[in-house]
PDB file of N, CA, C, O and CB in Angstrom:
ATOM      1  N   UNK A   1       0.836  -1.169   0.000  1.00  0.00           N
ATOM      2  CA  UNK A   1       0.000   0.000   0.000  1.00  0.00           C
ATOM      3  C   UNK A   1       0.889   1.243   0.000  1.00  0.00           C
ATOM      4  O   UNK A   1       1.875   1.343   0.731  1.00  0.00           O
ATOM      5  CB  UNK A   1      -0.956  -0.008   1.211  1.00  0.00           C
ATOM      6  N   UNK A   2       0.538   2.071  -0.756  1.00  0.00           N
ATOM      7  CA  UNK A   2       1.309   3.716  -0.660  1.00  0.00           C
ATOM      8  C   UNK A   2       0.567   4.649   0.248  1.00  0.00           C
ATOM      9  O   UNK A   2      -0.651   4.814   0.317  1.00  0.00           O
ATOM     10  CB  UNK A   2       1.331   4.596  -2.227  1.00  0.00           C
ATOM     11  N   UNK A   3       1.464   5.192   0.890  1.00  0.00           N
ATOM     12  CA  UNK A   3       1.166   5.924   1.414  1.00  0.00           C
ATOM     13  C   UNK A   3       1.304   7.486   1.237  1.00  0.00           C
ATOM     14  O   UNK A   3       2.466   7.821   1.008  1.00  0.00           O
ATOM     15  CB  UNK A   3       1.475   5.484   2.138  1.00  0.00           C
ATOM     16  N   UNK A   4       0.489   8.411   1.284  1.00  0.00           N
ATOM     17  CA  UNK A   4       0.460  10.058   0.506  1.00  0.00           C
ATOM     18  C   UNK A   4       1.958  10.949   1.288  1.00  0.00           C
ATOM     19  O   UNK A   4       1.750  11.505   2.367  1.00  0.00           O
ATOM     20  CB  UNK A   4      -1.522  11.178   1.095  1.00  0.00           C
ATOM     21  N   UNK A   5       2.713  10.987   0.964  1.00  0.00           N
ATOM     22  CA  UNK A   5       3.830  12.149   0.912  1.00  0.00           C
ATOM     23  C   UNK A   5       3.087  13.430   1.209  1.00  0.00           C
ATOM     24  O   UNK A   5       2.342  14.012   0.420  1.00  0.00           O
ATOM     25  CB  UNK A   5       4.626  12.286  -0.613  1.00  0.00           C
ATOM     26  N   UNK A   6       3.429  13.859   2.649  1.00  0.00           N
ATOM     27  CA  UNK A   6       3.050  15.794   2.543  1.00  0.00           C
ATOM     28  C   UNK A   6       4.003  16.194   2.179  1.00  0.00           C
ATOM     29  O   UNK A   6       5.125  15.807   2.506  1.00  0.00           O
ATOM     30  CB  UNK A   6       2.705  16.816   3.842  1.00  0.00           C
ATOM     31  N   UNK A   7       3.644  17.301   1.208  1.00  0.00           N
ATOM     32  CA  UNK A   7       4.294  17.865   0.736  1.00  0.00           C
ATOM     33  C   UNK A   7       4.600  19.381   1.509  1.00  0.00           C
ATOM     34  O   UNK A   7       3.893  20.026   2.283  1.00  0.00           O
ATOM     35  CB  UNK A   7       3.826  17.743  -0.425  1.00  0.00           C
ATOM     36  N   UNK A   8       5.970  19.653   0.948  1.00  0.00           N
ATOM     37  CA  UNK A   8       6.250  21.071   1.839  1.00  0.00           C
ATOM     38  C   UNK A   8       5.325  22.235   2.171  1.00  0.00           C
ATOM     39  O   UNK A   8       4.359  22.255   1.409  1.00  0.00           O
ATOM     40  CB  UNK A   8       7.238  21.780   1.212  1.00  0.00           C
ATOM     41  N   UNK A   9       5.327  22.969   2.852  1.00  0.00           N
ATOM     42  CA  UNK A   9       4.525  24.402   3.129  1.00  0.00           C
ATOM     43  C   UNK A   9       5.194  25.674   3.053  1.00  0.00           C
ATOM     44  O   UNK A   9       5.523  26.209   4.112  1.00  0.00           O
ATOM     45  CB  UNK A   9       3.976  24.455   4.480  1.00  0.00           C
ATOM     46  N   UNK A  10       5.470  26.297   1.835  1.00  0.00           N
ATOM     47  CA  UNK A  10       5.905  27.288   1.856  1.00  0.00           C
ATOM     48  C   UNK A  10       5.250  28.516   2.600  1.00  0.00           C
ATOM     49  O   UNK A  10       4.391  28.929   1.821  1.00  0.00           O
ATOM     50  CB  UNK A  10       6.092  27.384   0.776  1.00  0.00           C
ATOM     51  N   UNK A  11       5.247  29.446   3.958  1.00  0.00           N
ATOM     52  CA  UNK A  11       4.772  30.693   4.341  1.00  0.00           C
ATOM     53  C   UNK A  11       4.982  32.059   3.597  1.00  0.00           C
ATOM     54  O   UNK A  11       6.190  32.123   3.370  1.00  0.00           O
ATOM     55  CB  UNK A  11       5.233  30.822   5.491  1.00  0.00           C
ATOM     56  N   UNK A  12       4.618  32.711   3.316  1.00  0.00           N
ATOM     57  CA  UNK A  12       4.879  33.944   2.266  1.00  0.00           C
ATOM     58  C   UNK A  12       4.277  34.531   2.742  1.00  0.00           C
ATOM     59  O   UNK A  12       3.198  34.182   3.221  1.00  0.00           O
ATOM     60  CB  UNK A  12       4.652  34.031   0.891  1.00  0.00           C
ATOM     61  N   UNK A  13       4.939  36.057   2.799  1.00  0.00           N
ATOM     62  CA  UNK A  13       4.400  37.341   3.351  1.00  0.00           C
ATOM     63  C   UNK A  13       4.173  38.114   2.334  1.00  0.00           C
ATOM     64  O   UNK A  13       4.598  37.956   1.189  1.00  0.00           O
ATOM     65  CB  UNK A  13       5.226  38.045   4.289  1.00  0.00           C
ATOM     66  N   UNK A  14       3.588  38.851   2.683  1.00  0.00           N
ATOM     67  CA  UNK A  14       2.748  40.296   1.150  1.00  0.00           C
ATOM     68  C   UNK A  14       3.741  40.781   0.903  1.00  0.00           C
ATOM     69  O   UNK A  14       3.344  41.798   0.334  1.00  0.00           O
ATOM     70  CB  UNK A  14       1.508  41.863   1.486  1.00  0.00           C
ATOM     71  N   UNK A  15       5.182  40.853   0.893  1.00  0.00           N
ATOM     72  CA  UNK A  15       6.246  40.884  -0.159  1.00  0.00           C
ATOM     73  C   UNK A  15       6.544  39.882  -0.539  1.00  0.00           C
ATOM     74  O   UNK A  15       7.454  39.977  -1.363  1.00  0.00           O
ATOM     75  CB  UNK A  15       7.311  41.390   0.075  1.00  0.00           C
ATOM     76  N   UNK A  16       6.239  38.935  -0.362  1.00  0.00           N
ATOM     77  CA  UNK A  16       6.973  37.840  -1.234  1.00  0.00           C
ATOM     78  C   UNK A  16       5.969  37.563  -2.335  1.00  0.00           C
ATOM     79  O   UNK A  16       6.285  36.629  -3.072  1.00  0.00           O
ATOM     80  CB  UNK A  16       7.372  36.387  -0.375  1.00  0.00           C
ATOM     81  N   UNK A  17       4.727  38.228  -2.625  1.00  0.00           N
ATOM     82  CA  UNK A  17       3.916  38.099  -3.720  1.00  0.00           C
ATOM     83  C   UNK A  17       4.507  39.250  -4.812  1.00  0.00           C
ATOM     84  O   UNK A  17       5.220  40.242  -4.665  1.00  0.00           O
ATOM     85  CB  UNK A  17       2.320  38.296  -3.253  1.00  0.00           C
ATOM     86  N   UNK A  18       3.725  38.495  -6.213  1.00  0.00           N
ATOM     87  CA  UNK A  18       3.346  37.245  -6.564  1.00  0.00           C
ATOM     88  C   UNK A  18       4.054  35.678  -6.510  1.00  0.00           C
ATOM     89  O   UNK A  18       5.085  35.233  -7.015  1.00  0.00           O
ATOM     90  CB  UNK A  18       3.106  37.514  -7.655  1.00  0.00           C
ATOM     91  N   UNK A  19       3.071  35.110  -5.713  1.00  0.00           N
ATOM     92  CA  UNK A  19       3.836  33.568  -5.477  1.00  0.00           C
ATOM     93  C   UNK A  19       3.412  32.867  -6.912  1.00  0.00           C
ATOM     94  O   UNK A  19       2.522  32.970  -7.755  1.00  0.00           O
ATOM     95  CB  UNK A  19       3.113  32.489  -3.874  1.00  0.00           C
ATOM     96  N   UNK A  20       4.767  31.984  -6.629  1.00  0.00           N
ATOM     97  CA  UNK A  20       5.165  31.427  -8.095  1.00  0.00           C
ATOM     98  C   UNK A  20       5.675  29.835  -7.935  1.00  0.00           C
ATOM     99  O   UNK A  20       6.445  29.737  -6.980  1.00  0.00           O
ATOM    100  CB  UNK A  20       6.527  32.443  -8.810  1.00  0.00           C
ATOM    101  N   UNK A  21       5.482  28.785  -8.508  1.00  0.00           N
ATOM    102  CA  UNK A  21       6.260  28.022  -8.324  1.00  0.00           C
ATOM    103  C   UNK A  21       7.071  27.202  -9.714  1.00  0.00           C
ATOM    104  O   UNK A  21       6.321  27.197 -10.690  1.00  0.00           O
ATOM    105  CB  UNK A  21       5.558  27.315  -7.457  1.00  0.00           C
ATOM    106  N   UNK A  22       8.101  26.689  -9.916  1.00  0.00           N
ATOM    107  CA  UNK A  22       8.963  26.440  -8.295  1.00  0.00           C
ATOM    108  C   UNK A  22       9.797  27.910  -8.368  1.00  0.00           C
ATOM    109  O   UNK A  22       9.945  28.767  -9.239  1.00  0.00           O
ATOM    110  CB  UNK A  22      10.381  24.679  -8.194  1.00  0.00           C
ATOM    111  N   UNK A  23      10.209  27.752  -7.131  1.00  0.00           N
ATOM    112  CA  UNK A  23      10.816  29.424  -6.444  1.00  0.00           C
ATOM    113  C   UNK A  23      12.502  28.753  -6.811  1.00  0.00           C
ATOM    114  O   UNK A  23      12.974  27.630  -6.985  1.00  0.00           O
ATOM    115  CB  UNK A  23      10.338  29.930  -3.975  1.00  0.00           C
ATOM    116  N   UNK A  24      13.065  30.280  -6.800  1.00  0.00           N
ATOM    117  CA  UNK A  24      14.645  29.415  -6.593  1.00  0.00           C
ATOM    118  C   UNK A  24      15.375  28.669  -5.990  1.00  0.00           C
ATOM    119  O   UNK A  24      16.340  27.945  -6.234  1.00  0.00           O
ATOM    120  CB  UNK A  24      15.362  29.796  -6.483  1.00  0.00           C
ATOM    121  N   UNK A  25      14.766  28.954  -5.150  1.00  0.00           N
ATOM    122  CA  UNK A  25      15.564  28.103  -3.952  1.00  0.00           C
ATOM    123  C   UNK A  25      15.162  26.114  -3.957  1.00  0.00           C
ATOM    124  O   UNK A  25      15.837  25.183  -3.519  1.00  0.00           O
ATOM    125  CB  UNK A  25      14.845  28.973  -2.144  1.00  0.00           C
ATOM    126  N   UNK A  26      13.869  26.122  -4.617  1.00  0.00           N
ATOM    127  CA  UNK A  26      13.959  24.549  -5.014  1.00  0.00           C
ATOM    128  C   UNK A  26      15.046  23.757  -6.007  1.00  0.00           C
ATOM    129  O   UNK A  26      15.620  24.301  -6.950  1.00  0.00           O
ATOM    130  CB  UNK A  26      12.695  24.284  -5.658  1.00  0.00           C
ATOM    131  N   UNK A  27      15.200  22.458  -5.631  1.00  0.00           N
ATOM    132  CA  UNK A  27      16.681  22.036  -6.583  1.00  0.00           C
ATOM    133  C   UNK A  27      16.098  21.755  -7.748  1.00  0.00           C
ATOM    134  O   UNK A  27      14.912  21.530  -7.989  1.00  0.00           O
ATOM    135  CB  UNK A  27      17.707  20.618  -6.108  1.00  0.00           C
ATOM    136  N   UNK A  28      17.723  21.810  -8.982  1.00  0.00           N
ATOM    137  CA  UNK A  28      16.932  22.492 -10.122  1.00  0.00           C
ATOM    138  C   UNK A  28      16.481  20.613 -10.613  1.00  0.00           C
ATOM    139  O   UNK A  28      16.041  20.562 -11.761  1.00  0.00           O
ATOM    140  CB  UNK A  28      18.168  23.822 -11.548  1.00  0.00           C
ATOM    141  N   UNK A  29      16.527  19.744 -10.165  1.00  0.00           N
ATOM    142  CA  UNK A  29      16.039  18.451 -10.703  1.00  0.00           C
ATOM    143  C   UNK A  29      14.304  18.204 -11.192  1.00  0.00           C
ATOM    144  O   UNK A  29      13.613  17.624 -12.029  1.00  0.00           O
ATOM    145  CB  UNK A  29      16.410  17.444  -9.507  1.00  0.00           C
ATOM    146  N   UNK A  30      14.187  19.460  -9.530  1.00  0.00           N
ATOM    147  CA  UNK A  30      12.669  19.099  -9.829  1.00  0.00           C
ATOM    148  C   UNK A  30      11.949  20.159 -10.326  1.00  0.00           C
ATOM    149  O   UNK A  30      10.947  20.563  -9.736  1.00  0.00           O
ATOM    150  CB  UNK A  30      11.907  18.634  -8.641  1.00  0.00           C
ATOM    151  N   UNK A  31      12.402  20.722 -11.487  1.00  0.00           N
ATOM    152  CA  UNK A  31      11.833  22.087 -12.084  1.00  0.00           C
ATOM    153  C   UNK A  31      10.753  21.411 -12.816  1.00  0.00           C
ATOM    154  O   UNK A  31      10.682  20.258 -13.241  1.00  0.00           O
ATOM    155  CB  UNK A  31      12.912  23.095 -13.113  1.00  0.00           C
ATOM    156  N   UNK A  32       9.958  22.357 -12.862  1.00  0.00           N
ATOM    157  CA  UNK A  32       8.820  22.100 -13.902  1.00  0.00           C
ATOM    158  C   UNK A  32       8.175  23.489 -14.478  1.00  0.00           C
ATOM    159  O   UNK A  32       8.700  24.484 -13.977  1.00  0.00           O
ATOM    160  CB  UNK A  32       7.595  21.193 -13.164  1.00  0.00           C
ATOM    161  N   UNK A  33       7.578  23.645 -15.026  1.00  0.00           N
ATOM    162  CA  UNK A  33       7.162  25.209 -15.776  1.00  0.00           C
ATOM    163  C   UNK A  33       6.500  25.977 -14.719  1.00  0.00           C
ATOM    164  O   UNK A  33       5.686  25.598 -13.877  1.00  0.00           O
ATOM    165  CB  UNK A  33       5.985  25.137 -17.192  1.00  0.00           C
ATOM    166  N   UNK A  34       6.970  27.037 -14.914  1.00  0.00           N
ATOM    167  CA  UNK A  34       6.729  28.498 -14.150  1.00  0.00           C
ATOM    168  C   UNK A  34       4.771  28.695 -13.768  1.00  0.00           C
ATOM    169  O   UNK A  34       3.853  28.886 -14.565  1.00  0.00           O
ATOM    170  CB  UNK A  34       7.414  30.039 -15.562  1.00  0.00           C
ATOM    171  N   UNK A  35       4.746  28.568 -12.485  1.00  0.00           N
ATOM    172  CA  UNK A  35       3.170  28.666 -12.641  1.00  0.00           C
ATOM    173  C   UNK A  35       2.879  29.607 -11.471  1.00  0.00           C
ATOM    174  O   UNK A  35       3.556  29.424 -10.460  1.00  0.00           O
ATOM    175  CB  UNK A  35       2.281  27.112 -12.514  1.00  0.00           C
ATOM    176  N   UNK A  36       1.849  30.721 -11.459  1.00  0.00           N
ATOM    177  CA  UNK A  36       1.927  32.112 -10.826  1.00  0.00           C
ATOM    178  C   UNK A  36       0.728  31.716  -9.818  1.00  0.00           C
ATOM    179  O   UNK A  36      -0.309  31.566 -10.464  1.00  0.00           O
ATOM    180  CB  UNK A  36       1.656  33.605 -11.966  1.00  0.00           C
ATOM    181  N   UNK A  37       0.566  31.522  -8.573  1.00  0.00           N
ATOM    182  CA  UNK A  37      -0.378  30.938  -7.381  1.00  0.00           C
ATOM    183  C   UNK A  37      -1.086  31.793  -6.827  1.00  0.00           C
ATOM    184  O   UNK A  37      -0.427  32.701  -6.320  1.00  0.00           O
ATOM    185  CB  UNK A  37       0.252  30.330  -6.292  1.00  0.00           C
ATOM    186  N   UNK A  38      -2.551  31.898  -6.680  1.00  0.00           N
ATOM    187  CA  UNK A  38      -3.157  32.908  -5.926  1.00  0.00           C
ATOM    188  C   UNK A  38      -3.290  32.437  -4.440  1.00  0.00           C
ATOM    189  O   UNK A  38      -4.024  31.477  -4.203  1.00  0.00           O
ATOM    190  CB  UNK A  38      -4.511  33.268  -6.546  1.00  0.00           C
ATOM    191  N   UNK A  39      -2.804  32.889  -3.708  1.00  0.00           N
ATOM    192  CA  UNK A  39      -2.622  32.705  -2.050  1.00  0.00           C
ATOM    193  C   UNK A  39      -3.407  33.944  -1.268  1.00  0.00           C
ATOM    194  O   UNK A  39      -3.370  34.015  -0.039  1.00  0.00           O
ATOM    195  CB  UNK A  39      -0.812  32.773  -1.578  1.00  0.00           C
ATOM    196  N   UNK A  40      -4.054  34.823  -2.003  1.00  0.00           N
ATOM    197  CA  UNK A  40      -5.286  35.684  -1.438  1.00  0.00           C
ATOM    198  C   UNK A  40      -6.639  35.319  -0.767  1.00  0.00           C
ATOM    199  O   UNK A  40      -7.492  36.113  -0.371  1.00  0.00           O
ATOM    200  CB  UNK A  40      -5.712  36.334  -2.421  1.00  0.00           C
ATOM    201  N   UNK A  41      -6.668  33.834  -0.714  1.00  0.00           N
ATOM    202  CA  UNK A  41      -7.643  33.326  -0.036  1.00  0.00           C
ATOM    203  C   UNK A  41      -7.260  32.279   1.263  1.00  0.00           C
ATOM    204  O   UNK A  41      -7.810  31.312   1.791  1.00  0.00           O
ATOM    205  CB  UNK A  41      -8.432  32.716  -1.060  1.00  0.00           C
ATOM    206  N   UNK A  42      -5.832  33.143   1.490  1.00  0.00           N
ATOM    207  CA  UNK A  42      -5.239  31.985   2.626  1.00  0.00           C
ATOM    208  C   UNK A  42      -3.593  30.842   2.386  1.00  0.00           C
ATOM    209  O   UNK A  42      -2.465  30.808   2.878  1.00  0.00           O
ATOM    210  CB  UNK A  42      -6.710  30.773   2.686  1.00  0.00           C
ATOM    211  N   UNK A  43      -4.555  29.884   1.100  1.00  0.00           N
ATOM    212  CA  UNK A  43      -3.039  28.307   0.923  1.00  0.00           C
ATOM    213  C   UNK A  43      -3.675  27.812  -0.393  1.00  0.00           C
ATOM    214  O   UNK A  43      -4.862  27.666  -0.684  1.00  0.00           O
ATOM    215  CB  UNK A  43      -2.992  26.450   2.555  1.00  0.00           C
ATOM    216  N   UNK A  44      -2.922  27.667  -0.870  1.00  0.00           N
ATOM    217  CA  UNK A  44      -2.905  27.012  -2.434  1.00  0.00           C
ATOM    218  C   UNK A  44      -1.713  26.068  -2.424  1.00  0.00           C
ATOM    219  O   UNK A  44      -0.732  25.898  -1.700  1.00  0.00           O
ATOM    220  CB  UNK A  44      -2.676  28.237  -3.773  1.00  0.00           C
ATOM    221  N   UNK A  45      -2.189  25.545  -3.492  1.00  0.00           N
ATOM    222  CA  UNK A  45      -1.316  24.344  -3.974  1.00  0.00           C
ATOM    223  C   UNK A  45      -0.806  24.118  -5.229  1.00  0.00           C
ATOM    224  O   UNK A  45      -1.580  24.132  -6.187  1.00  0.00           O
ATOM    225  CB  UNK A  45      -1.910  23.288  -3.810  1.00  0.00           C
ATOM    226  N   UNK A  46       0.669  23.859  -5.426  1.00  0.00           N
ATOM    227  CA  UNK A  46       1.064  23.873  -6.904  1.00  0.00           C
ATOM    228  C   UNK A  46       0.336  22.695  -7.535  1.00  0.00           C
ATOM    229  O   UNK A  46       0.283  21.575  -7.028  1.00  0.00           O
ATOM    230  CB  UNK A  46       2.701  23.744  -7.137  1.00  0.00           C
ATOM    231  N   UNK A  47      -0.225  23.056  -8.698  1.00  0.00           N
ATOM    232  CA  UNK A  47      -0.851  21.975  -9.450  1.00  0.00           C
ATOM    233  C   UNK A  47       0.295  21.055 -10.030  1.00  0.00           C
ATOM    234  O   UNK A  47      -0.171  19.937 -10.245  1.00  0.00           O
ATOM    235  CB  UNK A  47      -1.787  22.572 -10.620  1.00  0.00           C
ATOM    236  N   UNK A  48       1.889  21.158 -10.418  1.00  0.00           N
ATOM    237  CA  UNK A  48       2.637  20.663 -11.099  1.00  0.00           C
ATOM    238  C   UNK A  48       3.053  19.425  -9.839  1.00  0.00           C
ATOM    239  O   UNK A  48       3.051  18.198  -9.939  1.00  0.00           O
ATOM    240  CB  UNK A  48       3.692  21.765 -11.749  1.00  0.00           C
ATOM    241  N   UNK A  49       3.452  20.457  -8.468  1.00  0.00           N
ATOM    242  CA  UNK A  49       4.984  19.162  -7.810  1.00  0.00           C
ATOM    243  C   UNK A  49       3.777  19.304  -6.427  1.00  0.00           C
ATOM    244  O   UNK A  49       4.164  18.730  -5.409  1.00  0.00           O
ATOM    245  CB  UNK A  49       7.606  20.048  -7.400  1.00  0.00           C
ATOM    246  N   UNK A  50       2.524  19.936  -6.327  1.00  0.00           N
ATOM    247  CA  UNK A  50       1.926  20.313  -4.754  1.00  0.00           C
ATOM    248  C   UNK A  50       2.274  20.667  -3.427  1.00  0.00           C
ATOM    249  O   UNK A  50       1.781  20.520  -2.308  1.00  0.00           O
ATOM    250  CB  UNK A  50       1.431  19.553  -4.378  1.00  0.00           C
ATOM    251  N   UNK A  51       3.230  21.152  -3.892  1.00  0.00           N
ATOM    252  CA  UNK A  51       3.994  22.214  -3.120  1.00  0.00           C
ATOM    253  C   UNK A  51       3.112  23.283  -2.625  1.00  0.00           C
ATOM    254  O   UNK A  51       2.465  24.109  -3.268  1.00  0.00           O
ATOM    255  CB  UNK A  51       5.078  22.856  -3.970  1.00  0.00           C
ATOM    256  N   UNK A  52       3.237  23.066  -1.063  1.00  0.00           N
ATOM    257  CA  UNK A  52       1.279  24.157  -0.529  1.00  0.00           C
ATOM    258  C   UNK A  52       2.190  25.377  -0.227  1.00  0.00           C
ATOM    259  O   UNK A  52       3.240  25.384   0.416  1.00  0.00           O
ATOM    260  CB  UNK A  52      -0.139  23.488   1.582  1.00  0.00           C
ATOM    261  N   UNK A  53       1.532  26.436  -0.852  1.00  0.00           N
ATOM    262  CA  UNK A  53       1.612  27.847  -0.432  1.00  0.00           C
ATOM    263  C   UNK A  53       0.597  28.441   0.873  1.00  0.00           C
ATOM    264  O   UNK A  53      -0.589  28.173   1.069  1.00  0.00           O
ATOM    265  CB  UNK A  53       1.279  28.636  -1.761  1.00  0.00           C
ATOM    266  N   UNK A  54       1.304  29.134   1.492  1.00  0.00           N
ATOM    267  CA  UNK A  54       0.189  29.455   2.596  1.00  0.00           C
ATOM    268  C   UNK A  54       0.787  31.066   2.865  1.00  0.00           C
ATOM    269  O   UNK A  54       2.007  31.225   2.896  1.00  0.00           O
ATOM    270  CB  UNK A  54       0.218  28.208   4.237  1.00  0.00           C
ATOM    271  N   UNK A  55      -0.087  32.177   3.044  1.00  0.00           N
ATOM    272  CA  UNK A  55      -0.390  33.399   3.177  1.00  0.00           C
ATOM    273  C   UNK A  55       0.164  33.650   5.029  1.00  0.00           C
ATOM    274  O   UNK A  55      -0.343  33.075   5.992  1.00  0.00           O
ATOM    275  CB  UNK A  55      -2.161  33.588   2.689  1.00  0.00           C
ATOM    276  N   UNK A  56       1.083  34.463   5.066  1.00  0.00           N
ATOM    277  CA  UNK A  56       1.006  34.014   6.920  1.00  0.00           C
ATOM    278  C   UNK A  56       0.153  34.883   6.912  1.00  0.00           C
ATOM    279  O   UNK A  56      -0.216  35.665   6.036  1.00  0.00           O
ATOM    280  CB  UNK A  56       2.361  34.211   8.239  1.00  0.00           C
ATOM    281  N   UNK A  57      -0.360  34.601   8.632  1.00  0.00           N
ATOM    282  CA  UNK A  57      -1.637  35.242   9.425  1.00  0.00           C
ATOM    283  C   UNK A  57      -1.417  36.552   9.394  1.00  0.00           C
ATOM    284  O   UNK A  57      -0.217  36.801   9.508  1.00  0.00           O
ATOM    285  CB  UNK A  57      -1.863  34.820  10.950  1.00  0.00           C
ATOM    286  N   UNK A  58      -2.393  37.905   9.237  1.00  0.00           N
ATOM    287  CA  UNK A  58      -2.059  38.743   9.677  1.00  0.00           C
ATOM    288  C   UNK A  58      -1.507  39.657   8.288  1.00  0.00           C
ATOM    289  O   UNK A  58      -1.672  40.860   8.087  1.00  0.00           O
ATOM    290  CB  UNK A  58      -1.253  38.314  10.769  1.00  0.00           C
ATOM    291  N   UNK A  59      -0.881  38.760   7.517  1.00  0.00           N
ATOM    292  CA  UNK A  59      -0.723  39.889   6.368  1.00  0.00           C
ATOM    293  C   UNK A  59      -1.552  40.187   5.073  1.00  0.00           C
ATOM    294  O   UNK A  59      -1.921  39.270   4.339  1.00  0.00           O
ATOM    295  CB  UNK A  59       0.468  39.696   5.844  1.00  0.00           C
ATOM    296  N   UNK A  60      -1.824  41.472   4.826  1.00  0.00           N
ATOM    297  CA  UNK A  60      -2.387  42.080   3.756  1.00  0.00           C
ATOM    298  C   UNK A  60      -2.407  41.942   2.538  1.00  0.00           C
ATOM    299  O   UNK A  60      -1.302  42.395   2.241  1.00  0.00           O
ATOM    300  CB  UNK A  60      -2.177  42.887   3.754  1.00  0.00           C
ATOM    301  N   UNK A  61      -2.914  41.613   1.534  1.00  0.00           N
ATOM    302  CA  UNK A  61      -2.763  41.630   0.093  1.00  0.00           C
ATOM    303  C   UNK A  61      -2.942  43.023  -0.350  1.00  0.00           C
ATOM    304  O   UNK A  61      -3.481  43.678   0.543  1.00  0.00           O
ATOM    305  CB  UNK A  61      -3.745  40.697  -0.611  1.00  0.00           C
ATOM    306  N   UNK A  62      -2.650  43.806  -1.551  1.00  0.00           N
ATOM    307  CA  UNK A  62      -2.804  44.611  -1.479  1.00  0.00           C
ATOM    308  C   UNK A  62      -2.953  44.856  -3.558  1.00  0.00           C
ATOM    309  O   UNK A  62      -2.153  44.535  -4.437  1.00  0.00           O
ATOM    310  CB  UNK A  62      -1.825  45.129  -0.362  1.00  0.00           C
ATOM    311  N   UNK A  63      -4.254  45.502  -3.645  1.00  0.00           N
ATOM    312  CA  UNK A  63      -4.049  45.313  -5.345  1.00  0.00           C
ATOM    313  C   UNK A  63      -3.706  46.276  -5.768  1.00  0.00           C
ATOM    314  O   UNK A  63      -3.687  47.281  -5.058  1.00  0.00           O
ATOM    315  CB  UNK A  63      -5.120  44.974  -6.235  1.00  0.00           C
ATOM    316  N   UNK A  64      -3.198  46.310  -7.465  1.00  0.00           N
ATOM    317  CA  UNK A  64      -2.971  47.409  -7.854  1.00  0.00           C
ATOM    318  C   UNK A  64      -3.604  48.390  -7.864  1.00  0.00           C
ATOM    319  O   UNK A  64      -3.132  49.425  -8.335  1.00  0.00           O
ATOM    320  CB  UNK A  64      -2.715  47.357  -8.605  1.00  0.00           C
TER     321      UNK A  64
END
């Protein structure tokens, strides 16, 4: 039987938007195409590697 892998939790603050994945700092083995994440409703998830984005508590989005 397999069992589900969690995957990492990236925290990001309202400068670190627009969140993107993968970010640089992931190794370059597991690149996959550039995909731009809306984290304005809290935590998202990369659709490519599911790598969860999460908004920390407390900070602002702010639009153009």
């Amino acid at each position: 039987m397999t069992t589900l892998k969690k995957m990492p939790l990236i925290e990001l603050s309202a400068k670190d938007l627009p969140a993107f994945c993968p970010t640089p700092q992931m190794p370059r083995w597991s690149d996959h195409p550039r995909v731009f994440l809306d984290v304005t409703h809290g935590e998202t998830r990369c659709p490519y590697c599911g790598t969860r984005y999460k908004l920390l508590g407390g900070e602002v989005v702010r639009g153009h």
